[in-house]
C-alpha positions as CSV (number, residue, x, y, z in Angstrom):
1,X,20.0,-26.9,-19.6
2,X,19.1,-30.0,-21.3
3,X,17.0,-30.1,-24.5
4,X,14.2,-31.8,-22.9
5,X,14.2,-29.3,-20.0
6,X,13.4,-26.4,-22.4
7,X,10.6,-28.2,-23.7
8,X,9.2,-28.8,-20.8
9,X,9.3,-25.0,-19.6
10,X,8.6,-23.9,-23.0
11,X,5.2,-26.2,-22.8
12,X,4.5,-24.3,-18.8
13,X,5.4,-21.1,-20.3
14,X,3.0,-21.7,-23.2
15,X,0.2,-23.0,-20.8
16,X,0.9,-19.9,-19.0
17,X,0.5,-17.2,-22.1
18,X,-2.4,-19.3,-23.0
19,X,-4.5,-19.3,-19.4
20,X,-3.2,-15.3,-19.3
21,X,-4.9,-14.8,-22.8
22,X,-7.9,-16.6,-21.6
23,X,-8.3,-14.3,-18.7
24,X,-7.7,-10.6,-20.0
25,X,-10.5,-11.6,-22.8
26,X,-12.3,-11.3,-19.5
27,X,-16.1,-12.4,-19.0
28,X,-18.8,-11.4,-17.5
29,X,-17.2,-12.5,-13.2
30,X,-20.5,-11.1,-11.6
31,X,-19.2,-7.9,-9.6
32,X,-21.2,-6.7,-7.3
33,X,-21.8,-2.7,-6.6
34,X,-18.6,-1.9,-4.6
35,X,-20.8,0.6,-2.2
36,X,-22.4,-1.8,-0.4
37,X,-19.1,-3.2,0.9
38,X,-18.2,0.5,2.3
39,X,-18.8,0.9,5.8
40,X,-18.5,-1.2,9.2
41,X,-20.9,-4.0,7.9
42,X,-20.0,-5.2,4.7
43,X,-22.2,-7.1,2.6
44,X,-20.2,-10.5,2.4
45,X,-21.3,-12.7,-0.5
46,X,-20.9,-16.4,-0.7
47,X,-17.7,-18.0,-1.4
48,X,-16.3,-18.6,-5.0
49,X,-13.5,-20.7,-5.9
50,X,-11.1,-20.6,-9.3
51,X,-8.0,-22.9,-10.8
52,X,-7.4,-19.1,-12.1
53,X,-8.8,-16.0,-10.6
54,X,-10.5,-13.6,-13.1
55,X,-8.4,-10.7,-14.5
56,X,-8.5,-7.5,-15.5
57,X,-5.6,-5.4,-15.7
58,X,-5.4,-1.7,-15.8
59,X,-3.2,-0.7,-18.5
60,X,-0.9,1.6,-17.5
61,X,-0.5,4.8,-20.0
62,X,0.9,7.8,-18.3
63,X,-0.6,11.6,-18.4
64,X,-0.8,13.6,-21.1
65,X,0.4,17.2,-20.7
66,X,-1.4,19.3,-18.8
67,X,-3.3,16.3,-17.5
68,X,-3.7,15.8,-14.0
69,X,-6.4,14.1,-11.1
70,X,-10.0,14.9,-11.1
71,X,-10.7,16.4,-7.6
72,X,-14.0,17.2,-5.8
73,X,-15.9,20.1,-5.7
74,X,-13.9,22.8,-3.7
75,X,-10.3,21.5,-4.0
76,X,-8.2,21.8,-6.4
77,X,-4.7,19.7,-7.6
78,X,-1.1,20.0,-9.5
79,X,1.8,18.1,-10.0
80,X,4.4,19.1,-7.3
81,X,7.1,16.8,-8.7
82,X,7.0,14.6,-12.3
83,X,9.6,12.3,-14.0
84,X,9.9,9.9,-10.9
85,X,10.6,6.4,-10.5
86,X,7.9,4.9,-8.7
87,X,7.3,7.2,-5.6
88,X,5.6,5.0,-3.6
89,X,5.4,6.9,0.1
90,X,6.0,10.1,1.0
91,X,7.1,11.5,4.3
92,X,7.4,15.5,5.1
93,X,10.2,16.8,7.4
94,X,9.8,19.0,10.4
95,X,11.1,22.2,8.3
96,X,8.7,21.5,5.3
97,X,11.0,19.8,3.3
98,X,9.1,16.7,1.7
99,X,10.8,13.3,1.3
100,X,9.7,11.0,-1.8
101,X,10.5,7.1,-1.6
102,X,10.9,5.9,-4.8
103,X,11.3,2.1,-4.6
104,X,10.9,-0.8,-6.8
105,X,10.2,-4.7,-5.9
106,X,13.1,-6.9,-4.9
107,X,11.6,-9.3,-7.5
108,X,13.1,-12.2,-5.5
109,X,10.0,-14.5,-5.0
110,X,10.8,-17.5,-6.9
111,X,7.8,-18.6,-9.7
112,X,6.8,-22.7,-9.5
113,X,3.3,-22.8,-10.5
114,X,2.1,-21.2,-14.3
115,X,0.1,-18.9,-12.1
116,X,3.2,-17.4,-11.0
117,X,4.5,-16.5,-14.1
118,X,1.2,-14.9,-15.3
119,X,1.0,-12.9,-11.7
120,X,4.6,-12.0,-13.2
121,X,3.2,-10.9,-15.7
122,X,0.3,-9.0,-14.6
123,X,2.8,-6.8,-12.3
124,X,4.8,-5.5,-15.4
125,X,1.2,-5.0,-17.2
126,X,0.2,-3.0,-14.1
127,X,3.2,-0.8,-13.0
128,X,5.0,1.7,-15.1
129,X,8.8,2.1,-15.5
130,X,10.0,-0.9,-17.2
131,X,13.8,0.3,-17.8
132,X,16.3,0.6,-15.5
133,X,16.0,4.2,-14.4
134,X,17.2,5.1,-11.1
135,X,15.0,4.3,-8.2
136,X,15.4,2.4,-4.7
137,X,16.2,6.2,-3.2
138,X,14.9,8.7,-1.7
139,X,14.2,12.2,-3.5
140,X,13.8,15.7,-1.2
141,X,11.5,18.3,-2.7
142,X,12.1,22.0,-1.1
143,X,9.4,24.2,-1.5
144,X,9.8,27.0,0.7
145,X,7.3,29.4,-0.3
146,X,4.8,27.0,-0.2
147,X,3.8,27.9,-4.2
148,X,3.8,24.0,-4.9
149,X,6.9,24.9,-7.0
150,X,9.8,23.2,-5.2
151,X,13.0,25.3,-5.4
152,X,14.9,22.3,-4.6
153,X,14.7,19.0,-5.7
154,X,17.4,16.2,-5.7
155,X,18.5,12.8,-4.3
156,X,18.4,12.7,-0.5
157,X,19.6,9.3,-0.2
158,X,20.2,6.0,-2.0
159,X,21.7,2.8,-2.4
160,X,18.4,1.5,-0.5
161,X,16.9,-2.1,-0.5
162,X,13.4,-1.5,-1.4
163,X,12.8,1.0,1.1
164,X,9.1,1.9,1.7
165,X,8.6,3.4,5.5
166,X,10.5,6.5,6.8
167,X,10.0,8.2,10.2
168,X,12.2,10.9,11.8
169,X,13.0,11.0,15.5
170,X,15.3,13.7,16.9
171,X,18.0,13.7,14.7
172,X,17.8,9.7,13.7
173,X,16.2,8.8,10.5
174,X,14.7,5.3,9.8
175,X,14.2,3.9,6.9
176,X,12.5,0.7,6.8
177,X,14.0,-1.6,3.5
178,X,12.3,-4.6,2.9
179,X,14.7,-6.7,4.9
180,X,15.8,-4.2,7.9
181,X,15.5,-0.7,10.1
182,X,18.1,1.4,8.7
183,X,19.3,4.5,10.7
184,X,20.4,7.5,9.4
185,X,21.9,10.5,11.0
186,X,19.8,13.9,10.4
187,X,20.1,17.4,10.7
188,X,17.3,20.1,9.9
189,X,18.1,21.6,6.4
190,X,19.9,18.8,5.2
191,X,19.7,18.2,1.6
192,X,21.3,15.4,1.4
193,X,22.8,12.0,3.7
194,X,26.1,10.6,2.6
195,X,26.8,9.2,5.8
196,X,26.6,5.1,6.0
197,X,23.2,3.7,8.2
198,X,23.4,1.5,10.8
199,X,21.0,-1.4,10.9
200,X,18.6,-1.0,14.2
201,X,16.6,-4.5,13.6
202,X,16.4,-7.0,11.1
203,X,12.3,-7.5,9.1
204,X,11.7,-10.1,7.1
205,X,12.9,-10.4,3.6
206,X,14.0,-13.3,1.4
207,X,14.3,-15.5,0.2
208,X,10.8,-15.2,-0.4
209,X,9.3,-11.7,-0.2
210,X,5.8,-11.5,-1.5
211,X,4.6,-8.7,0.3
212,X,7.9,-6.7,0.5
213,X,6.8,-2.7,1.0
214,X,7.5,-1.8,4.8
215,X,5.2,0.6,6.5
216,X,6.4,3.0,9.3
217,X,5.5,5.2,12.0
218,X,7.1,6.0,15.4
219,X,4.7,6.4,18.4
220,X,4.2,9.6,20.0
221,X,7.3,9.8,22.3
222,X,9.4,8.6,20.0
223,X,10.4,5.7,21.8
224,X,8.7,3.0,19.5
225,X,8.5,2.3,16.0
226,X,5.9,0.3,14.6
227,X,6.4,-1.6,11.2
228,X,4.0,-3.6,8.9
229,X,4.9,-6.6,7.3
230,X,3.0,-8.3,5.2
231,X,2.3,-12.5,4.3
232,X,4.6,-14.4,2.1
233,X,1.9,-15.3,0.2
234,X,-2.1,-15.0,-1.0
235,X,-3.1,-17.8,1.4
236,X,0.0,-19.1,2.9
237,X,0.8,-21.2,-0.9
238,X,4.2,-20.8,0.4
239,X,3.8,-23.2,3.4
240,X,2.9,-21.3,6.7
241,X,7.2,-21.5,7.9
242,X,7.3,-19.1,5.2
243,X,4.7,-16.6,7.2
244,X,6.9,-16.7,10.6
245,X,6.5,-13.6,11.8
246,X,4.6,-11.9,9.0
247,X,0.9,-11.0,8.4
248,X,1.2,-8.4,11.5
249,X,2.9,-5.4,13.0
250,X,5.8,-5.3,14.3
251,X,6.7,-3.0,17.4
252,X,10.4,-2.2,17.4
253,X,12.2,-0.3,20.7
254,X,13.9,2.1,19.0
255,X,17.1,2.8,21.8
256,X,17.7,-1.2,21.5
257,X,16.2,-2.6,18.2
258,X,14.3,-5.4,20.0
259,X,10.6,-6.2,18.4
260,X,7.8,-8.1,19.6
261,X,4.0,-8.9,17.4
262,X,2.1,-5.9,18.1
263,X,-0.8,-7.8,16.4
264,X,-0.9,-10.2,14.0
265,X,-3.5,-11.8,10.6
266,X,-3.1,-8.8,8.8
267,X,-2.3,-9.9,5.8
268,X,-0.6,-7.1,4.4
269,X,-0.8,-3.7,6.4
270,X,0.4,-1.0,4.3
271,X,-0.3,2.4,6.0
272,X,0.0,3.2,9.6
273,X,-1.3,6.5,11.3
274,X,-2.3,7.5,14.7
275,X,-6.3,8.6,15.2
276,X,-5.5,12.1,16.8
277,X,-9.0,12.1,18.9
278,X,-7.7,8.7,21.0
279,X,-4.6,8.4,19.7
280,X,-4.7,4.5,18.6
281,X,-2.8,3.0,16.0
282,X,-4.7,2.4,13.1
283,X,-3.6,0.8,9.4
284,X,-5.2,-0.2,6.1
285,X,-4.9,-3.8,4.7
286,X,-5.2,-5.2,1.8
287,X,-6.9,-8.8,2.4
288,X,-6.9,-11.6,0.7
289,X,-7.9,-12.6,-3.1
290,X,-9.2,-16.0,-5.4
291,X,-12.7,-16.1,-3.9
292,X,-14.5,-13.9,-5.9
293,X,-14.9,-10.0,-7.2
294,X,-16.6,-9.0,-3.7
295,X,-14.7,-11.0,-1.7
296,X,-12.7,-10.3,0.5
297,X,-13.0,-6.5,0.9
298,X,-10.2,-4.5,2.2
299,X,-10.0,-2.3,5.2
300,X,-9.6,0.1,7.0
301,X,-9.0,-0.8,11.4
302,X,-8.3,0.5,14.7
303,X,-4.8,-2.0,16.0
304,X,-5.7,-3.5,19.6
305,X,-2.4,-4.5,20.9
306,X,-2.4,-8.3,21.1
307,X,-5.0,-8.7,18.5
308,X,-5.7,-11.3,15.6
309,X,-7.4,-10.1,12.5
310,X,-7.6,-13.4,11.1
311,X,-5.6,-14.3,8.0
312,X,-4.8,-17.1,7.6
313,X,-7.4,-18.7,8.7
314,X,-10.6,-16.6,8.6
315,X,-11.7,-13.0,7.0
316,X,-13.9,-10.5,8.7
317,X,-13.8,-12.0,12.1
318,X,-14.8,-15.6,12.1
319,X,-15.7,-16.2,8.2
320,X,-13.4,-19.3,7.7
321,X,-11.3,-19.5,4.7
322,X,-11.7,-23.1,3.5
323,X,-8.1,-23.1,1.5
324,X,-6.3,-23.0,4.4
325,X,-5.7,-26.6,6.5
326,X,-5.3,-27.5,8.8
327,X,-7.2,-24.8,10.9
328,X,-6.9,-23.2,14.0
329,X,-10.4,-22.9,15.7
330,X,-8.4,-21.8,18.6
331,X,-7.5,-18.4,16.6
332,X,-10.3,-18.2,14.7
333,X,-12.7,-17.4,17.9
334,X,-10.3,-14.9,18.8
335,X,-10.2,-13.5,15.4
336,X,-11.0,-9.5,15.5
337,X,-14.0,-7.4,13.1
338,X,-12.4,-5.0,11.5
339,X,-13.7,-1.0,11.8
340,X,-14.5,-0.1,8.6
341,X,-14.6,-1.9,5.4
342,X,-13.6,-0.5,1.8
343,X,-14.5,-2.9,-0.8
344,X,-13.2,-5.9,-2.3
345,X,-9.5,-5.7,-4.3
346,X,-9.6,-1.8,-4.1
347,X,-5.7,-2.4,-2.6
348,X,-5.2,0.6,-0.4
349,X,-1.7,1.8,0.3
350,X,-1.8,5.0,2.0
351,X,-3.0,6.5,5.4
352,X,-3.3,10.0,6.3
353,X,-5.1,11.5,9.3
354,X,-6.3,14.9,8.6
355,X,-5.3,17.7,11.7
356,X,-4.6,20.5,9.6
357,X,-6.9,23.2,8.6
358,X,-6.3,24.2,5.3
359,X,-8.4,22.1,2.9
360,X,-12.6,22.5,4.2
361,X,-13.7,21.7,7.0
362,X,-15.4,18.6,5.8
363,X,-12.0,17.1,5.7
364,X,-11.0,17.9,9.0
365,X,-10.4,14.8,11.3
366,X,-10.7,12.2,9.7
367,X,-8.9,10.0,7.1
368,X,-8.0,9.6,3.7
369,X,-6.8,6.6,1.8
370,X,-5.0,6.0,-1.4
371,X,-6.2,2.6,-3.0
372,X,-3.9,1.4,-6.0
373,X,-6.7,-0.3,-7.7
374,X,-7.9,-3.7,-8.4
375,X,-6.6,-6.4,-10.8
376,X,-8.6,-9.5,-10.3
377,X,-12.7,-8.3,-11.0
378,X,-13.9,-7.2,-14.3
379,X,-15.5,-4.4,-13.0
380,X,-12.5,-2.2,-11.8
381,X,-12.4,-0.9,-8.1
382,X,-10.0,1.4,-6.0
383,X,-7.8,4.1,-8.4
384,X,-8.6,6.4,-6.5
385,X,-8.2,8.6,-3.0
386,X,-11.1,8.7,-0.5
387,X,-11.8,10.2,2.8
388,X,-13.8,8.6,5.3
389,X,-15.3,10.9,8.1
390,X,-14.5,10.4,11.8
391,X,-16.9,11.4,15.1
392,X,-15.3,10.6,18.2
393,X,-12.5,8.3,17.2
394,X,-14.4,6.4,15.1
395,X,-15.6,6.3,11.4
396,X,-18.5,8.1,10.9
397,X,-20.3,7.8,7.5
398,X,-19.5,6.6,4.0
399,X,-16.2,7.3,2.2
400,X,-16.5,10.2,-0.2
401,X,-14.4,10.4,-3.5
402,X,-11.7,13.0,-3.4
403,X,-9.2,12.2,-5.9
404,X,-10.3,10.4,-8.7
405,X,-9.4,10.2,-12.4
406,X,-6.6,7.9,-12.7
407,X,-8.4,6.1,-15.2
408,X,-9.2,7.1,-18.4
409,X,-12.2,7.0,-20.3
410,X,-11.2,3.3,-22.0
411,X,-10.4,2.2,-18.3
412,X,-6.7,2.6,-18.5
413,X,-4.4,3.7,-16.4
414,X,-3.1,7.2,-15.9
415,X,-1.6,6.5,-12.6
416,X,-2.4,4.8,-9.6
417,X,-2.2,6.3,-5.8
418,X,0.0,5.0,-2.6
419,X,1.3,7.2,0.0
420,X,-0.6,10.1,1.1
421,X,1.0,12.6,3.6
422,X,0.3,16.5,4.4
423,X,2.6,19.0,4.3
424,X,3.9,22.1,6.1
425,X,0.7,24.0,4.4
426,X,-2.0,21.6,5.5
427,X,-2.1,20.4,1.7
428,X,-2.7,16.7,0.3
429,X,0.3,15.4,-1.2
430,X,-0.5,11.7,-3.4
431,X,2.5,9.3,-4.2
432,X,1.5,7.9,-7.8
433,X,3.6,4.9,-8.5
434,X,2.2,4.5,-12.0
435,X,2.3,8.4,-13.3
436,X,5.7,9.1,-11.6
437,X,4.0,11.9,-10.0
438,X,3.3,13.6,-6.5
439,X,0.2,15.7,-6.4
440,X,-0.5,18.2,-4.4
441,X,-4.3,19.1,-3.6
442,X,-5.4,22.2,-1.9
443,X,-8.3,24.4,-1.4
444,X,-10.1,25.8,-4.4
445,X,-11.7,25.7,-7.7
C-alpha cells in the first residue's frame, strides 16, 4: 500500500470516528411514544431524511450474578444454560431435547462509504463476545426431568457457516447456514452428529451478505420448507442485482431441493411460525431505517402466497420510499398492509405461537416475539419479549410486556432477545445473543 493510500484511508477513517463521535453524543431526534405504533394501524409520521442516521447504541454489559429478566406478574424465569456464544435460535426436539444455535456474522459485506465503517462499528458496540470463542455450532441441552437443570449439555454439531434456522423432519435435520440447506441425518436421543451434511439447495450468501441469519420452518406435512432471506442492503445501496432473490421467503421442496418466491418485499424476515387456528404462515420483519425514530415500524404479518410487502419501493402498503429510483408503480399498487405493527427499530427476531398450556391462560394462542432492540433513535425501543393476543386467527389487542429488563437502569445492555421456542413442558425458552443466555420462563411468582 502506497504512502498516499494510507493517508487517504487514514483521512476516511478519521472522518468516520469523527461523524461516529458526533452521533453517540446524541441529541434530542424527536421520538415519538412507541405505543401508538402498536397495533394494525400504525401512526406513520412524515418522512425525515439524514447524511447520517441518529445513534444510540446500547452498550452491552452482561449480567451480574444472580441477575436475570424481569417477567410479568404471574411467571416466573431462570437461566437454563449460561457461558454461550451468541445463541441466537433455539429449536426443541421431539424427545425434549433443546437445540441452541450459536452463530456469529460471516462479516463478509465489504465497507466503501464512512458510514460503513461506523455501522462496523456500531455492531461490535452492540453485540457481546468479541474473542474468538467457539461459536458457529449447535449446543444440545438435556433436561429430562423438566427441573430447568439440564443433565446434559454439549456440542451437537459444528463446523457450520452461520447457521440460524433448524427444522427436523422424520429423521432429516436441516440446517439453514447463511449460504445453503444443510441436511443432517437424525436419530431420537442423539447427542451428537458427526456424520458429513449434504447440501439440499443453495440461499443466498456472498459476496455480499447484509442480512445473513436464515429463518426456518417446515410446513405441516413435512413436505416443504420455507426459508427467510433477507435484502443485501438498508435500501438496496448495494445496487438492486445485489437483492436477486432476497427481501422474501423462500419455499424449498424438501424431496428435490427446488425453491420458488413464496412472497417477496420483506426486507428481512426473521421468524417464521404457523398460526395454529388457520394454520397460515406468518413471520416478523424488521423494515427499513434512515427516515426517522418512528419510521418505519416493524412488524408482525400473516404471508399470502404470491404476495409483495413492498420493500423496496414502498413501506406499509403504498407509502413510497423516495430513496429508491427508479420506481415500480406497477409493484407498489400491489404492495400488501401488513397485520400488525410493532414499532419503529424495535428489530424483532423471534416467533413463537403459543399451543401449550402451561404458562396462564392469557398466553394461550397467541404469539410472542423477541425484539433485539433499537440502535438508530435516542429514545431506546424493543429489548424486550412481548405477546400479542390472537381471536380467530388474527391479532387481537395490544402487545403486552412479558420479558423485560435487559436494560439496566443507565440504559445498557444486559442482554438482548432472538429466538423464542417452547419446550417439552409448555415453558418459554429466550435465545439472548448479548447475555450468552437461554431463559426459561414458567408459571409462577
Amino acid at each position: 500500500m502506497t504512502s498516499a493510500l494510507r493517508k487517504r484511508q487514514a483521512a476516511k477513517l478519521a472522518l468516520a470516528g469523527a461523524s461516529l463521535a458526533l452521533l453517540l453524543a446524541g441529541c434530542n431526534d424527536g421520538s415519538g411514544d412507541p405505543a401508538a405504533q402498536v397495533g394494525p394501524q400504525p401512526n406513520l409520521p412524515a418522512i425525515r431524511q439524514y447524511l447520517f442516521p441518529p445513534i444510540n447504541v446500547a452498550r452491552i454489559v452482561g449480567w451480574k450474578e444472580n441477575e436475570t429478566p424481569t417477567v410479568a406478574k404471574g411467571l416466573k424465569i431462570k437461566a437454563l444454560a449460561k457461558g454461550l456464544q451468541h445463541p441466537r435460535s433455539i429449536y426443541v426436539l421431539p424427545n425434549g431435547d433443546v437445540l441452541v444455535v450459536e452463530s456469529r456474522s460471516p462479516a463478509i459485506e465489504p465497507v466503501h462509504r464512512p458510514k460503513s465503517v461506523i455501522m462496523g462499528w456500531i455492531e461490535k458496540m452492540a453485540t457481546s463476545g468479541g474473542d474468538e470463542r467457539p461459536s458457529n455450532r449447535i449446543t444440545l441441552l438435556r433436561d429430562s426431568n423438566g427441573d430447568g437443570v439440564p443433565e446434559v449439555q454439549g456440542t451437537f454439531l459444528d463446523h457450520l457457516k452461520s447457521p440460524f434456522g433448524v427444522a427436523l423432519v422424520g429423521n432429516d435435520l436441516y440446517v439453514a447456514n447463511t449460504d445453503a440447506i444443510v441436511k443432517y441425518p437424525y436419530h431420537e436421543g442423539d447427542t451428537k452428529i458427526t456424520a458429513p451434511g449434504t447440501v439440499l439447495t443453495p440461499l443466498p450468501g456472498g459476496p455480499i451478505d447484509h442480512h445473513w441469519t436464515k429463518a426456518m420452518i417446515a410446513s405441516s406435512d413435512g413436505s416443504k420448507l420455507y426459508v427467510g432471506v433477507g435484502s443485501n442492503s438498508n435500501i438496496v445501496e448495494n445496487g438492486i442485482g445485489a437483492e436477486r432473490d432476497r427481501a422474501a421467503i423462500w419455499e424449498v421442496d424438501r424431496e428435490t431441493g427446488r425453491s420458488r418466491l413464496f412472497a417477496e418485499g420483506l426486507r428481512n424476515p426473521t421468524g417464521l411460525g404457523f398460526e395454529p387456528q388457520s394454520g397460515k404462515l406468518w413471520t416478523v420483519v424488521n423494515e427499513r431505517d434512515e427516515l426517522g425514530p418512528d419510521l418505519v415500524p416493524d412488524y408482525l404479518t400473516s404471508v399470502k402466497e404470491g404476495g409483495f410487502y413492498g420493500w423496496p419501493y414502498s413501506y406499509y402498503g403504498k407509502h413510497l420510499d423516495p430513496r429508491v429510483q427508479p420506481q415500480r408503480p406497477d409493484l407498489v399498487d400491489s404492495a400488501i398492509v401488513p397485520d400488525y405493527a410493532l414499532s419503529s427499530h424495535v428489530a424483532p427476531l423471534g416467533l413463537a405461537f403459543y399451543t401449550a398450556s402451561a404458562l396462564p391462560e392469557s398466553y394461550r394462542g397467541g404469539a410472542f416475539v423477541g425484539e433485539h432492540g433499537s440502535w438508530n433513535r435516542q429514545t431506546l425501543n424493543g429489548y424486550k419479549v412481548v405477546y400479542v393476543p390472537f381471536r380467530n386467527g388474527q391479532p387481537d389487542g395490544k402487545a403486552q410486556d412479558v420479558v423485560t429488563g435487559f436494560l439496566d437502569s443507565d440504559n445498557k445492555a444486559r442482554g438482548r432477545p432472538v429466538g423464542l421456542a417452547v419446550d417439552k413442558s409448555g415453558a418459554l425458552l429466550i435465545a439472548d445473543d448479548s447475555g450468552n443466555a437461554v431463559w426459561r420462563v414458567t408459571a409462577g411468582g
